[in-house]
C-alpha positions in Angstrom: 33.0 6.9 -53.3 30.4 5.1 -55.6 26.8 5.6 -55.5 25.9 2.7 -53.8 28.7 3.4 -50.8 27.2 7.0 -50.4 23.9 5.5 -49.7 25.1 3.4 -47.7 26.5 5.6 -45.4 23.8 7.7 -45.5 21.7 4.6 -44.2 24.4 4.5 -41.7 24.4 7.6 -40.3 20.3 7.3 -40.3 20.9 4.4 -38.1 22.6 5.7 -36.3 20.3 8.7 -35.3 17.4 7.0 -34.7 19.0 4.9 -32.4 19.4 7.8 -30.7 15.8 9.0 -30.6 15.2 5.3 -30.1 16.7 5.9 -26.7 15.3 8.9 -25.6 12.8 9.9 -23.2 10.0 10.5 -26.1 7.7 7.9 -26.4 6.1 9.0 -29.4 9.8 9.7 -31.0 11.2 6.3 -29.7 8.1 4.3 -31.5 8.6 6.1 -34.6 12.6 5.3 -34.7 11.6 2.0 -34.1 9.6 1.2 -37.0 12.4 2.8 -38.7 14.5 0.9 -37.4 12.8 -2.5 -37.5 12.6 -1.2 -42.0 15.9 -0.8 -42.4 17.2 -4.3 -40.6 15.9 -5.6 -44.0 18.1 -3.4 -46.0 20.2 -4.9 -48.8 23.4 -3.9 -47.2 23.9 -6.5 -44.4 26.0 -3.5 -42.5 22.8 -1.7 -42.6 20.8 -4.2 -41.5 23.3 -5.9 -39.1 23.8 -2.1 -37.5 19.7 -1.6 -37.7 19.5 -5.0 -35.6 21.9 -3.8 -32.8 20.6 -0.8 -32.9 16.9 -2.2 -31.7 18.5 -5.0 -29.5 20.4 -2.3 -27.4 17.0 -0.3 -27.2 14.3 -2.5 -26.4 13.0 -3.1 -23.3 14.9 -6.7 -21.3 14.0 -8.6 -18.3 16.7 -10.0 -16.4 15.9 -12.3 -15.4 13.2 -13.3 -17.4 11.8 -15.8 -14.9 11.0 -15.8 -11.1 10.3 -19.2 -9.2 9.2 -18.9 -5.5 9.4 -22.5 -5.2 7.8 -24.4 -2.6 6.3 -21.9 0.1 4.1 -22.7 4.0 0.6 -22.6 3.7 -0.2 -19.3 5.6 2.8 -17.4 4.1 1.0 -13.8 3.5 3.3 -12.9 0.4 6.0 -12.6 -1.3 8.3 -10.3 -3.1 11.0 -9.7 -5.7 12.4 -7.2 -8.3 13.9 -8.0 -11.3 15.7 -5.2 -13.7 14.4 -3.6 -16.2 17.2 -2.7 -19.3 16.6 -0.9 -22.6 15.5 2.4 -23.2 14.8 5.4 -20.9 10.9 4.5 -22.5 10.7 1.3 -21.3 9.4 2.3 -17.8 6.6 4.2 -19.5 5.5 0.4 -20.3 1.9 -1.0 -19.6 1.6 -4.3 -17.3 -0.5 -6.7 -18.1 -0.5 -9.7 -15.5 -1.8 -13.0 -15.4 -2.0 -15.7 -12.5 -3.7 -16.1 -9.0 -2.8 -13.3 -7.1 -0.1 -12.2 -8.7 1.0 -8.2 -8.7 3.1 -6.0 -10.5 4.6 -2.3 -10.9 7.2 -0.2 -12.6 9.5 1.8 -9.6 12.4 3.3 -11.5 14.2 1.1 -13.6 13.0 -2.4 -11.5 9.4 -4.1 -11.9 8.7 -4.9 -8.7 6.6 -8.6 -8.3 4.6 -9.8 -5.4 3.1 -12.8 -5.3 0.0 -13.2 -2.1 -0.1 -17.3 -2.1 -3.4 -18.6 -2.3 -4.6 -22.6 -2.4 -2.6 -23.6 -5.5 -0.1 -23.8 -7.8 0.9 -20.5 -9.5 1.6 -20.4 -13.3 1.7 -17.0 -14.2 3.2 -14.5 -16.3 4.2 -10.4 -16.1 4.6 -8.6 -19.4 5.6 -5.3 -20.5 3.8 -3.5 -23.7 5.2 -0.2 -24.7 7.4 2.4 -26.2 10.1 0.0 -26.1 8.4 -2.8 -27.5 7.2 -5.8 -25.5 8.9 -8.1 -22.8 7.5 -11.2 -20.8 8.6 -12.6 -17.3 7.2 -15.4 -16.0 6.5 -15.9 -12.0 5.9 -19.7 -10.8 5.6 -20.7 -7.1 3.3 -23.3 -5.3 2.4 -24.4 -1.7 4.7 -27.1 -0.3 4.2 -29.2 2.9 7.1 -30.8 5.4 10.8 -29.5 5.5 11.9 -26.8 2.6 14.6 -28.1 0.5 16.8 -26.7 -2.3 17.0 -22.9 -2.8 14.4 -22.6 -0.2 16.1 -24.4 2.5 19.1 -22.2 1.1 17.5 -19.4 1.6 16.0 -19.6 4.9 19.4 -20.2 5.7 20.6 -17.1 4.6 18.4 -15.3 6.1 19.2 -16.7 9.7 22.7 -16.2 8.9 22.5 -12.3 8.3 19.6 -11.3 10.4 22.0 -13.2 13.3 20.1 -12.2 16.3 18.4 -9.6 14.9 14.7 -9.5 16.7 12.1 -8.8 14.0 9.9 -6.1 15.0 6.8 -4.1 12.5 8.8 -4.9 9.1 8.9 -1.4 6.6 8.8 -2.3 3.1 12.2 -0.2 1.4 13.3 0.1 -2.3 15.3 -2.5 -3.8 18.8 -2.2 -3.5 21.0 -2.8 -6.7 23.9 -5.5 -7.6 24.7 -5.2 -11.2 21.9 -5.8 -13.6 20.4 -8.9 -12.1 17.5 -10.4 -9.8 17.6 -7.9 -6.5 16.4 -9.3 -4.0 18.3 -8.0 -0.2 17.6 -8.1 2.9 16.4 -4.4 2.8 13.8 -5.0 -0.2 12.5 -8.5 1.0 12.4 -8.8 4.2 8.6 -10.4 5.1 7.5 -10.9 8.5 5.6 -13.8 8.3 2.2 -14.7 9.9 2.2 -16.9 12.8 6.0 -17.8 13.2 7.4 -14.3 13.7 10.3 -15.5 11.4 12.0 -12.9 8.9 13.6 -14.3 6.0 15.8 -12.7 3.2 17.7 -14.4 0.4 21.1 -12.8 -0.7 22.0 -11.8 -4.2 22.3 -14.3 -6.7 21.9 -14.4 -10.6 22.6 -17.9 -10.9 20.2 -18.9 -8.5 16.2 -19.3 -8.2 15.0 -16.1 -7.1 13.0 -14.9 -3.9 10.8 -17.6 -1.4 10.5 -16.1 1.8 8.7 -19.4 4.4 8.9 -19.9 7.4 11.8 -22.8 8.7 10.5 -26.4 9.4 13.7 -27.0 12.4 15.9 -24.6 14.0 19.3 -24.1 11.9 22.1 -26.2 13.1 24.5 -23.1 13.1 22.7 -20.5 15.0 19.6 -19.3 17.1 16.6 -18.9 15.8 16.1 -15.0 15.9 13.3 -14.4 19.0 9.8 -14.7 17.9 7.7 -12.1 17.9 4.0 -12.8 17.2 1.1 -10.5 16.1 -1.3 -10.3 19.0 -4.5 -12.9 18.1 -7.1 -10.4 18.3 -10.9 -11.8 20.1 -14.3 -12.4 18.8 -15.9 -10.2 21.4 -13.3 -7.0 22.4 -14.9 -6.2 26.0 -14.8 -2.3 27.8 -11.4 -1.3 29.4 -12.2 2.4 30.5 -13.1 6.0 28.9 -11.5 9.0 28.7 -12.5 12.7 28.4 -11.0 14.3 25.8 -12.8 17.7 24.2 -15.7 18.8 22.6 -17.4 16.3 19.8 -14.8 13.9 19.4 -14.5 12.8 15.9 -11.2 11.4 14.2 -8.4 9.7 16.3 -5.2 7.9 15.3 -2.3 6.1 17.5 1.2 6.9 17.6 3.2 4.3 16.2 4.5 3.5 19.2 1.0 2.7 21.0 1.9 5.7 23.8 -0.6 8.3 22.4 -3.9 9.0 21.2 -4.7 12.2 19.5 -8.0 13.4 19.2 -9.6 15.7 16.6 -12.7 17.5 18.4 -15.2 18.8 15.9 -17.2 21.6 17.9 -13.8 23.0 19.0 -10.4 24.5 17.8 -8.7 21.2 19.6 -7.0 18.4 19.1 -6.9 16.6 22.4 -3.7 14.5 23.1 -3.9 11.6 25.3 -1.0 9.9 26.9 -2.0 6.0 27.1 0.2 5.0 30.3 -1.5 7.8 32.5 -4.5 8.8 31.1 -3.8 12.2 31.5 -5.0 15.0 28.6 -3.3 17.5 26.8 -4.8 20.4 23.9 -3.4 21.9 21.3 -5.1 24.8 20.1 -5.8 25.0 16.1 -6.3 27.7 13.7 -10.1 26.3 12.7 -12.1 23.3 13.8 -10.6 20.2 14.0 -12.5 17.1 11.8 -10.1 14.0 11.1 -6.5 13.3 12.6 -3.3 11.2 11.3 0.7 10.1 12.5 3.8 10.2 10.3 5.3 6.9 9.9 8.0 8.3 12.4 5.3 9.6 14.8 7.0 13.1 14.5 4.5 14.6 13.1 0.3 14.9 13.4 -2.2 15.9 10.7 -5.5 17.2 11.9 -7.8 18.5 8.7 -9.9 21.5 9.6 -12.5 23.4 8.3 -15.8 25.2 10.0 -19.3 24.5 9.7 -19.7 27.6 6.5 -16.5 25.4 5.0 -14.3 28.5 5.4 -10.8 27.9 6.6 -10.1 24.4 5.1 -6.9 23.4 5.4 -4.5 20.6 7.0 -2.9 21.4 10.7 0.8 19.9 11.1 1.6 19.3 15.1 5.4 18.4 16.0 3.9 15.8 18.2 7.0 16.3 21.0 6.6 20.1 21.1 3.0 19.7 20.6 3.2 23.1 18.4 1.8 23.8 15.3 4.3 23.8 12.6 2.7 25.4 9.6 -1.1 24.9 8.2 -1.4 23.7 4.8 -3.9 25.0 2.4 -6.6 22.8 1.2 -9.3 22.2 -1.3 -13.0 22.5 0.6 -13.3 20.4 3.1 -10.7 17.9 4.2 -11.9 14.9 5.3 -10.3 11.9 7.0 -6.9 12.3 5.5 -4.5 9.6 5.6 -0.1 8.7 5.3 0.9 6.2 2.8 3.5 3.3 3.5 5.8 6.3 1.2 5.1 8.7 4.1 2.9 11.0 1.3 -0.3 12.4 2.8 -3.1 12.2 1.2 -6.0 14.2 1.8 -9.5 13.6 0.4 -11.5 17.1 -0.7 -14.7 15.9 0.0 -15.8 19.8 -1.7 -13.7 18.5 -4.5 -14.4 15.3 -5.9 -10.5 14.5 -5.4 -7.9 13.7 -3.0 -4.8 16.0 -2.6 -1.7 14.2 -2.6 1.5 15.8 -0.4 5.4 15.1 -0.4 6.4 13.1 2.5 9.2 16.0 3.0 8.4 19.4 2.5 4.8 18.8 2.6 4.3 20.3 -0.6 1.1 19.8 -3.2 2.3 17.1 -5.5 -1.0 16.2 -7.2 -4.4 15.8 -7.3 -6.3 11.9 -7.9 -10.0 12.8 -9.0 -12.9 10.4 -7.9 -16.6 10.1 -7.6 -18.4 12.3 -5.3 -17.7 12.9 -2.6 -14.2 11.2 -1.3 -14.5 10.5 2.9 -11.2 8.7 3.8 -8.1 6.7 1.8 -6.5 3.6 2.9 -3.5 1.6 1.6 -2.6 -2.0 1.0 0.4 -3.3 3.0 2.9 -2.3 0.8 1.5 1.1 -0.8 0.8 0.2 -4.2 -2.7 1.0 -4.4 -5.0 2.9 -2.2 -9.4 3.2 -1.8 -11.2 5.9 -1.0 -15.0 5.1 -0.4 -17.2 8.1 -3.1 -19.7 8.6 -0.2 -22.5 10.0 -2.9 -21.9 7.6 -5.8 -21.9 4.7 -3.7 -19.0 3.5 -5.0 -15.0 2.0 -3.9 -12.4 4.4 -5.8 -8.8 2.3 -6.7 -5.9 4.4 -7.4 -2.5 3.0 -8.3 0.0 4.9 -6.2 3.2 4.5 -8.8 1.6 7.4 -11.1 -1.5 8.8 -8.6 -4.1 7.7 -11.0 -7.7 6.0 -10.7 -8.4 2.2 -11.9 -11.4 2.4 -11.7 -14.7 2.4 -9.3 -16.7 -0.5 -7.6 -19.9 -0.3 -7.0 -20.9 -1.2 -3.4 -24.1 -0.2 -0.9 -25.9 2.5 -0.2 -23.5 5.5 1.4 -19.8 4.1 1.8 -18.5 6.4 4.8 -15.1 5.1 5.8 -13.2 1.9 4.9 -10.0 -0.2 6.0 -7.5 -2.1 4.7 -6.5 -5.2 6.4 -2.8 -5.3 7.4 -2.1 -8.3 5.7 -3.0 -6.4 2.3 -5.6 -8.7 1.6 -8.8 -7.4 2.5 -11.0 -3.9 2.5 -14.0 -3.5 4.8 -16.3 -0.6 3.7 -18.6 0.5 6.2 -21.7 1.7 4.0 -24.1 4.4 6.3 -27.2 3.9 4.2 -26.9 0.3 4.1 -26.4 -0.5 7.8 -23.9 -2.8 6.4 -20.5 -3.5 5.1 -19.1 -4.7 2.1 -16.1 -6.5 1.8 -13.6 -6.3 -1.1 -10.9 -8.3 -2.6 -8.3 -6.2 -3.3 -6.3 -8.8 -5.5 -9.3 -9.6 -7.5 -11.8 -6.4 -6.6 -14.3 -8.7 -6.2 -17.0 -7.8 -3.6 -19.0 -9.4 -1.6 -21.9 -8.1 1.0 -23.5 -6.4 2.2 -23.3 -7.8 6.0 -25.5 -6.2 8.2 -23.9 -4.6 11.1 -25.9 -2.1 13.1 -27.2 1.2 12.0 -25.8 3.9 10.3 -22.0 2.7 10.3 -19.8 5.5 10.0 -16.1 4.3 9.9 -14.1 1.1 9.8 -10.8 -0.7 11.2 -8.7 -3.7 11.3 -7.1 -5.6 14.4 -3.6 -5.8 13.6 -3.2 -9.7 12.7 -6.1 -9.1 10.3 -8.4 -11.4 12.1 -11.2 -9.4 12.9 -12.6 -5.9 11.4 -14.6 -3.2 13.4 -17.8 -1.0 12.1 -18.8 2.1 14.2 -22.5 2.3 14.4 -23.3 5.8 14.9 -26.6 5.2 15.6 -26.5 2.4 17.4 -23.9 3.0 19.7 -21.9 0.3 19.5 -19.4 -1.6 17.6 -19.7 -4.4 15.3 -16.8 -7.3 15.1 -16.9 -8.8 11.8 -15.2 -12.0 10.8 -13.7 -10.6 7.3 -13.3 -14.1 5.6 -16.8 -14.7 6.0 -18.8 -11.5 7.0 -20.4 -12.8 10.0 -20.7 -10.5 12.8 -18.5 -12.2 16.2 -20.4 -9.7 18.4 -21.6 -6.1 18.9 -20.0 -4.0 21.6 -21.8 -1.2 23.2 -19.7 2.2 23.5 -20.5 6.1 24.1 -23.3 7.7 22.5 -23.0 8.6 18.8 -19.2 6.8 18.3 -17.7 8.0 15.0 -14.7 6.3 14.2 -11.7 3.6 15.4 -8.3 3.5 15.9 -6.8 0.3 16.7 -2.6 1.1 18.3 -0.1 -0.6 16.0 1.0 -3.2 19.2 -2.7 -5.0 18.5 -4.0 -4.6 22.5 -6.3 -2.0 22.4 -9.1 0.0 19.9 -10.0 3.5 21.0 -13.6 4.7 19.8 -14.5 8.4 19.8 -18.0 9.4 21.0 -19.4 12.5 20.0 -22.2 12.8 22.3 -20.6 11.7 25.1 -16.8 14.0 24.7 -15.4 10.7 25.7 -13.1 7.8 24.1 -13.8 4.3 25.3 -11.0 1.7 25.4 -11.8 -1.9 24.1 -9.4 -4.3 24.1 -9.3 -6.2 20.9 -6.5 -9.2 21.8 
């Protein structure tokens, strides 16, 4: 062998191990065989070069496809989504995003970015890239608001849609991971499947590579083939929500929640070891008895089980009750930082629980219930709410007068905006689109973007607002006015207040049940819960 076909091989064989740190799970390993690599596809020796070349092609970081049109979608259509695959190295999912366009979002889940598109008053011309270990990808994400009868793809894929939902009736729709076909644009009827406002009408478009990707609208005629599915509409929820009864629960009411069915109310009692539980068809009250004082209360997705946070008036015995909400038994009691406060279940079926003692918010596995990580905020976090689909959640930073947003995909803070005096509780809308912050020391509330995090407010409501909601077809939002005993109605698209309902005597917070009829507002004076109905 000569001199020049000993280095060669050598060059070779160096190829061919740093394509293999190239596609390992190192970052800073893979971006150092990189440049390597990207040096030696200039070698003199075209197999070098030619072996460098493949050697970076096979571990950079792909789109497929690189493009997504919506096509022409309804004005009114809340959102849309799709998931395209991400190929190359183990490193590329450790990319940054960087997106551009009117709202437009985007996140890594696994080896699929994941694309949703919340359709505004225009055209959208927008693009998603990826920057990172495994170099730098683009995929650009067009769409645009039609008028009259869909045609094309869309037609095709409302279609589609009819054909496999058959007479499926589309009830409260649950986001799920994409499902796979090869390497190409996933979009099924498990990952895509959007309810959409004010028709009731589910669509889904099938796997195809070939084809334009996801548009999800509602039909302009019923399909010649079959049925429409039955429509199911969100309940319109009312200006001015009027008094439809109390009931007695226990001592200090604070938090309450719904089951997701609508039959229950649970009720966390703060001057007592109880959390009442109400059964909605009869009225009729039952206790469970806690370790420590109840504060704040939440529901699994599945409505199996019930999280009351607990601690006593010294802050000893902090921690997190879990209720099996058929036996109505405590399961186990989770250990917490100091002080719990109005904990919370993502769309994942994680609970998170905000250490108000801690400056942070305690993240748990939907499964075992087990400590999985800590996000840390301003002081002092009072509550956590989630966008529709889970991707990022608020927490009001009572003391620092400021909105936290975290992005759920790695559990970390974006960053903090500043709003009024004392932010107590806050909501997100159901349609993703909107948080109300109920600020105490402001007698306001502040409404935020949460595409753009722009903010606008205050709106004055009554005084001292201590907690927040949404009616479920995102039409109106609710403030609790501690001191004023009563609730405000606000009008979240333009912050006027609709009306202001008197309640009990020192209310504290809101629950509206997930089938939009009814709003149930604890009163701490009083030991009561009074009934409005919001629709």
């Amino acid at each position: 062998m000569t001199t020049d076909e000993s280095g060669r091989a050598d060059r070779l064989a160096a190829v061919a191990e740093l394509r293999e740190r190239a596609g390992g799970t190192d970052p800073e390993a893979a971006v150092a065989a990189r440049a390597a690599l990207g040096r030696l596809t200039s070698d003199d020796s075209r197999q070098v070069s030619s072996a460098a070349e493949e050697a970076l092609a096979a571990t950079s970081i792909a789109l497929d496809p690189p493009r997504i049109d919506f096509g022409p979608v309804s004005p009114g259509t809340p959102r849309l989504s799709a998931s395209v695959s991400i190929i190359g190295a183990p490193t590329a999912r450790a990319s940054r995003i960087k997106v551009t366009g009117p709202g437009l979002r985007a996140r890594i889940a696994g080896d699929q970015l994941q694309v949703q598109w919340l359709p505004g008053a225009g055209t959208l011309s927008g693009k998603v890239s990826l920057d990172g270990p495994a170099g730098a990808a683009d995929l650009t994400v067009t769409g645009h608001l039609g008028s009259g009868p869909l045609t094309g793809f869309a037609a095709e894929a409302r279609q589609t849609a009819l054909e496999q939902l058959g007479s499926l009736r589309p009830v409260a729709v649950e986001r799920k991971p994409p499902r796979r076909s090869g390497k190409g644009l996933i979009i099924g009827l498990a990952a895509t499947l959007v309810l959409l406002a004010g028709t009731g009408i589910a669509a889904a478009v099938s796997t195809n590579r070939s084809a334009t990707p996801a548009v999800s609208a509602p039909p302009s005629a019923p399909p010649t083939t079959k049925p429409a599915p039955p429509r199911e509409e969100r309940l319109a929820s009312v200006d001015k929500p009027t008094v439809a009864g109390t009931i007695r629960v226990g001592d200090e009411p604070e938090g309450v929640a719904v089951s997701p069915d609508s039959r229950t109310l649970y009720v966390a009692n703060q001057s007592s070891r109880i959390l009442s539980v109400v059964d909605l068809s009869t009225r009729t009250v039952k206790s469970v008895t806690l370790r420590n004082t109840a504060r704040f209360v939440a529901v699994s997705r599945d409505g199996k089980r019930v999280f009351v946070s607990m601690y006593e008036k010294d802050l000893s015995g902090s921690g997190v009750a879990v209720v099996d909400a058929e036996k109505l038994t405590v399961l186990q009691n989770l250990q917490t930082g100091v002080q719990p406060y109005a904990l919370s279940v993502a769309p994942d079926g994680r609970l998170w629980v905000p250490i108000h003692g801690g400056r942070n918010v305690e993240v748990y596995r939907a499964a075992d219930l087990t400590l999985t990580g800590r996000v840390f905020v301003p002081e002092n976090p009072h509550a956590v709410s989630f966008d529709a689909d889970g991707q990022r959640a608020f927490t009001p930073d009572h003391e620092s007068s400021t909105v936290s947003v975290i992005d759920t995909r790695n559990d970390q803070r974006l960053r903090s905006i500043p709003v009024s005096a004392f932010p107590h509780s806050l909501a997100v809308s159901p349609d993703g689109r909107t948080v109300v912050v109920a600020c105490f020391g402001a007698n306001a509330v502040d409404i935020i973007d949460t595409v753009t995090l722009a903010r606008r407010g205050p709106f004055r409501v009554g005084t001292k607002p201590q907690a927040a909601a949404f009616a479920t077809d995102s039409g109106h939002a609710y403030a609790v006015n501690e001191a004023s005993n009563s609730v405000s109605v606000v009008d979240p698209r333009t912050g006027r207040v609709t009306a202001t309902v008197p309640v009990g005597r020192s209310p504290r917070t809101m629950a509206v049940s997930p089938d939009g009829r009814f709003g149930y507002v604890s009163n701490g004076d009083d030991d009561t819960v009074t009934i409005l109905r919001v629709s």
